[in-house]
C-alpha positions as CSV (number, residue, x, y, z in Angstrom):
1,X,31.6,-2.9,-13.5
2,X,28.8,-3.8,-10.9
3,X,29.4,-4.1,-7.3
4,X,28.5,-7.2,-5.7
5,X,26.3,-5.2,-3.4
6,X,24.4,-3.6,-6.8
7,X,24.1,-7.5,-8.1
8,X,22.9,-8.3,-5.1
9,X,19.9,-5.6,-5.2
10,X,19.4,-6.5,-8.5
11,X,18.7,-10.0,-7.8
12,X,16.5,-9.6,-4.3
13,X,13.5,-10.6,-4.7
14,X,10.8,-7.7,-5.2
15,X,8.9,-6.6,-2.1
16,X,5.4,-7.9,-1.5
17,X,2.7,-5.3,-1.3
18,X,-0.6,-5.7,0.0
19,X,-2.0,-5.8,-3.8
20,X,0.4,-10.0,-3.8
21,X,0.9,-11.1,-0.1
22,X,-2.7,-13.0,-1.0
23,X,-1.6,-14.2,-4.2
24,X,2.2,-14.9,-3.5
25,X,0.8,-17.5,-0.6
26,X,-1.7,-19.1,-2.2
27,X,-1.5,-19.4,-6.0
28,X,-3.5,-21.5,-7.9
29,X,-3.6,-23.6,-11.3
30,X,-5.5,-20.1,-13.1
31,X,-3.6,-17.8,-11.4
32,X,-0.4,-19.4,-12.6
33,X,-2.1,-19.5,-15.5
34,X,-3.4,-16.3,-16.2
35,X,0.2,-14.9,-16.2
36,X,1.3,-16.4,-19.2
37,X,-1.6,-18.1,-21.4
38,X,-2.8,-15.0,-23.5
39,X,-6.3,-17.1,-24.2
40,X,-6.8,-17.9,-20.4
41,X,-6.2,-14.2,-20.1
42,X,-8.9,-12.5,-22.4
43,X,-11.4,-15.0,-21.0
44,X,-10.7,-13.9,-17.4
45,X,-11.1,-10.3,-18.7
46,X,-14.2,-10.7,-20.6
47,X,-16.1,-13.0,-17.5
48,X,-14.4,-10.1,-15.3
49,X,-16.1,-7.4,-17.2
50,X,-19.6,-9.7,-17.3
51,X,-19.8,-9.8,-13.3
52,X,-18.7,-5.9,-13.4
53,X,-22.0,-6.1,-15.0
54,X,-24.1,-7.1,-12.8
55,X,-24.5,-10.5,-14.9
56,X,-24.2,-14.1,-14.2
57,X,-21.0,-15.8,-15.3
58,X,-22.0,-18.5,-17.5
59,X,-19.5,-20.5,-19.1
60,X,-21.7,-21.2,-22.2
61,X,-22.5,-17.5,-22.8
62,X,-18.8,-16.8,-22.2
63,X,-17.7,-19.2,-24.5
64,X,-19.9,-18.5,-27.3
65,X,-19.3,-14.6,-26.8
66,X,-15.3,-15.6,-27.4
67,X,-16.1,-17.5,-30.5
68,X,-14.7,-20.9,-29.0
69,X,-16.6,-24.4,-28.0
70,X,-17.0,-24.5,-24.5
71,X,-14.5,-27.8,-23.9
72,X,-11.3,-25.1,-24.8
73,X,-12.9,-22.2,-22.5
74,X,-12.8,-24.8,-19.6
75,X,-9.0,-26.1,-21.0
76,X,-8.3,-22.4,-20.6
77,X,-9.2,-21.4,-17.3
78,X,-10.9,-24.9,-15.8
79,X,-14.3,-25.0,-14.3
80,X,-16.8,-21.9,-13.4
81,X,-15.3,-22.3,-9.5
82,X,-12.0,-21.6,-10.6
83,X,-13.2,-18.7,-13.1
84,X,-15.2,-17.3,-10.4
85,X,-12.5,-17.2,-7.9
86,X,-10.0,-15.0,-9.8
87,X,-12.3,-12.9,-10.7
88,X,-13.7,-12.1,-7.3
89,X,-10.1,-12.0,-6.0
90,X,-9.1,-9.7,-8.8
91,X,-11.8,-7.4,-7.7
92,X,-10.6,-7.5,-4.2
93,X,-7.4,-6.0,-4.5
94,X,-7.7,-2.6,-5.7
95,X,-10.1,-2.5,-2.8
96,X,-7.7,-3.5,-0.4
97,X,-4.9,-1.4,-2.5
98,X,-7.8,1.9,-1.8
99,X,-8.2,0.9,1.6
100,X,-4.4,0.8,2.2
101,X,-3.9,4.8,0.5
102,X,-7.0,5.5,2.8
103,X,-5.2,4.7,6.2
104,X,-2.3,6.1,5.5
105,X,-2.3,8.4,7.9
106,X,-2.4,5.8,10.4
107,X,-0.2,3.4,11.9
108,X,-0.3,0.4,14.4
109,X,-3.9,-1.4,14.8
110,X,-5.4,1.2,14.0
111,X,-4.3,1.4,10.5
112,X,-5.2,-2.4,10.0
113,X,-8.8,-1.7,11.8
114,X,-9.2,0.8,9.3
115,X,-7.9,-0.8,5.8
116,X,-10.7,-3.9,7.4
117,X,-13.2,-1.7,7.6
118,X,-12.8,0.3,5.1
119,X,-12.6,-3.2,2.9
120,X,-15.9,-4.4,4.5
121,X,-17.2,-1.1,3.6
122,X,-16.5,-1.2,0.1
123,X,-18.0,-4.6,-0.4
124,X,-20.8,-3.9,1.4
125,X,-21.7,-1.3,-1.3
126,X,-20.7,-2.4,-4.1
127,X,-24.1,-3.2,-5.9
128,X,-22.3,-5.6,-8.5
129,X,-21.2,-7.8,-5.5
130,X,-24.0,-7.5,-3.9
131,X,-26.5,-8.8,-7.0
132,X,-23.8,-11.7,-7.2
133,X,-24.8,-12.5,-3.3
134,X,-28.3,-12.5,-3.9
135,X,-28.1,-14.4,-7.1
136,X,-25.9,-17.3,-5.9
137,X,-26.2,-17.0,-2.1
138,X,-24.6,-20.5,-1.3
139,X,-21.7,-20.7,-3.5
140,X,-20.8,-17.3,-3.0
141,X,-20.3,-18.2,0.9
142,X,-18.7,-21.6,-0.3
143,X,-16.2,-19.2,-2.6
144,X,-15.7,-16.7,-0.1
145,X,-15.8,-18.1,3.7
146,X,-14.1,-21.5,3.3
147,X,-10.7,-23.1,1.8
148,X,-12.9,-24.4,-1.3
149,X,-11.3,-22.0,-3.3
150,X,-8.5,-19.6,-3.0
151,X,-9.7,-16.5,-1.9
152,X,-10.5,-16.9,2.0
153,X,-7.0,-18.1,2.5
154,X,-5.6,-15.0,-0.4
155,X,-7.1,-13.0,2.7
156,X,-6.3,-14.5,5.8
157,X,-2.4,-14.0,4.1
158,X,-3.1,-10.2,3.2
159,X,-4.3,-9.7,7.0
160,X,-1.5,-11.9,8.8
161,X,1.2,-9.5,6.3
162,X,-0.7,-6.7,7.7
163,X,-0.3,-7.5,11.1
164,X,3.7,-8.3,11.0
165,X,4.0,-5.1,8.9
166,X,1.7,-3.0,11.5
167,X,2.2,-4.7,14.9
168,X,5.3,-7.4,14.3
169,X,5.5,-11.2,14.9
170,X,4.4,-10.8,18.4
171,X,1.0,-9.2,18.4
172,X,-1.5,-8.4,21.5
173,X,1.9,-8.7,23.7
174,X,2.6,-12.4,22.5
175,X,-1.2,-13.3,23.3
176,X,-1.6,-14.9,19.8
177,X,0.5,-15.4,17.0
178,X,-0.4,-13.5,13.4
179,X,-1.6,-16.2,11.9
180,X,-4.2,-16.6,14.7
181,X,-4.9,-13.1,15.1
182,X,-5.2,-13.1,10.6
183,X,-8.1,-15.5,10.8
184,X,-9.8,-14.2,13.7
185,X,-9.9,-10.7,11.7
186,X,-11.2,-12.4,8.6
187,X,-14.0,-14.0,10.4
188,X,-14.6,-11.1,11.9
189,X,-15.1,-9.4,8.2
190,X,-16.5,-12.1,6.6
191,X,-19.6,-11.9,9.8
192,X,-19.8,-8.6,8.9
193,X,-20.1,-8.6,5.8
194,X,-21.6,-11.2,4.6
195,X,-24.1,-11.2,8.1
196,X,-27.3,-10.9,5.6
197,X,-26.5,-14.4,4.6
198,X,-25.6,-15.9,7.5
199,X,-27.5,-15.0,9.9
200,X,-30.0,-12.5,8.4
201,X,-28.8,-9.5,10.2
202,X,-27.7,-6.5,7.8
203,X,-24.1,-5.9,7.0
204,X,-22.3,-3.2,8.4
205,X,-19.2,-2.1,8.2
206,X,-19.5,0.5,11.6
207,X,-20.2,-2.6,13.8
208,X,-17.0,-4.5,11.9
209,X,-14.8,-1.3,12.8
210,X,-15.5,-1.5,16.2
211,X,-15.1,-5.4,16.6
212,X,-11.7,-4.5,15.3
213,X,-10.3,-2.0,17.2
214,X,-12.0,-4.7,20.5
215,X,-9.5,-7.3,19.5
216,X,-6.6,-5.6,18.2
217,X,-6.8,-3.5,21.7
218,X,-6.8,-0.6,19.1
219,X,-9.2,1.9,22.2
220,X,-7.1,0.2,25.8
């Protein structure tokens, strides 16, 4: 017979991992969808493997290369926003999920300074990423660095679980809460990263590194 203590293991709810906090706080229509509607599923895999590519997502290509009419592609995954969004998000967590193996070795602000930079790093050199930039400068900023779409707010979650998990619920000595201290550390990346489009400047992941470890008092 099973204990009421093995039921109630059974039943928990399964940890969250920096490879969900993201998702777990801020799902979306595709992302619900992509779970359980095979067709959504195979076109999210084949536009996935297209910006992989270094190619353009194009819902008509994408369509046509599926053998379907372009009004089901959009019934399957909605508009090329939404597409885009997944996709880009799906592509950010086995970075963070490398950058998180990485640190391992370290704990406290540190490690979170590192897993960021490490992050900031990795999309700094992925070439694939980078050709999307250049290609689509102001909607990749409007995906990326706003609350337009998903993924900004998928990493401001990942980065406030971080800093409960590394630091607790009162970081910086109760100076901020991790919410606050989340955000600032996304902005942070995103100037960083995407500084080329902002403001010009070339990225650089040594410069995000040490913005870091400044605010999370990583070198006091």
């Amino acid at each position: 017979m099973t204990s009421t203590a093995t039921r109630t293991v059974a039943n928990a709810a399964p940890a969250v991992t920096i490879a969900d906090a993201g998702l777990v706080s801020a799902p979306s229509w595709l992302s619900e969808r992509l779970r359980t509607h095979a067709d959504a599923r195979r076109a999210f895999e084949a536009a996935r493997e297209n910006f992989i590519a270094g190619q353009r997502i194009d819902m008509g290509s994408l369509a046509t290369s599926l053998g379907i009419e372009r009004t089901s592609l959009f019934r399957w995954v909605g508009n090329r926003d939404a597409l885009l969004g997944e996709v880009l998000w799906s592509l950010a967590v086995p970075t963070l999920i490398q950058a998180e193996h990485a640190t391992a070795a370290l704990s406290g602000g540190e490690r979170i300074a590192g897993i960021l930079t490490h992050f900031v790093d990795d999309l700094i050199s992925a070439e694939y990423f980078r050709q999307f930039l250049r290609r689509e400068p102001a909607r990749a900023l409007r995906l990326l660095t706003t609350k337009e779409s998903p993924i900004q707010r998928r990493y401001v979650a990942t980065a406030e679980w971080l800093v409960r998990r590394e630091i607790g619920d009162e970081p910086l000595g109760g100076a901020i809460d991790p919410a606050g201290l989340a955000y600032l550390l996304v902005r942070m990346s995103e100037s960083f990263t995407y500084a080329d489009l902002i403001s010009g400047d070339q990225p650089s992941a040594a410069r995000a590194r040490i913005a870091f470890r400044l605010l999370l008092r990583v070198d006091a």
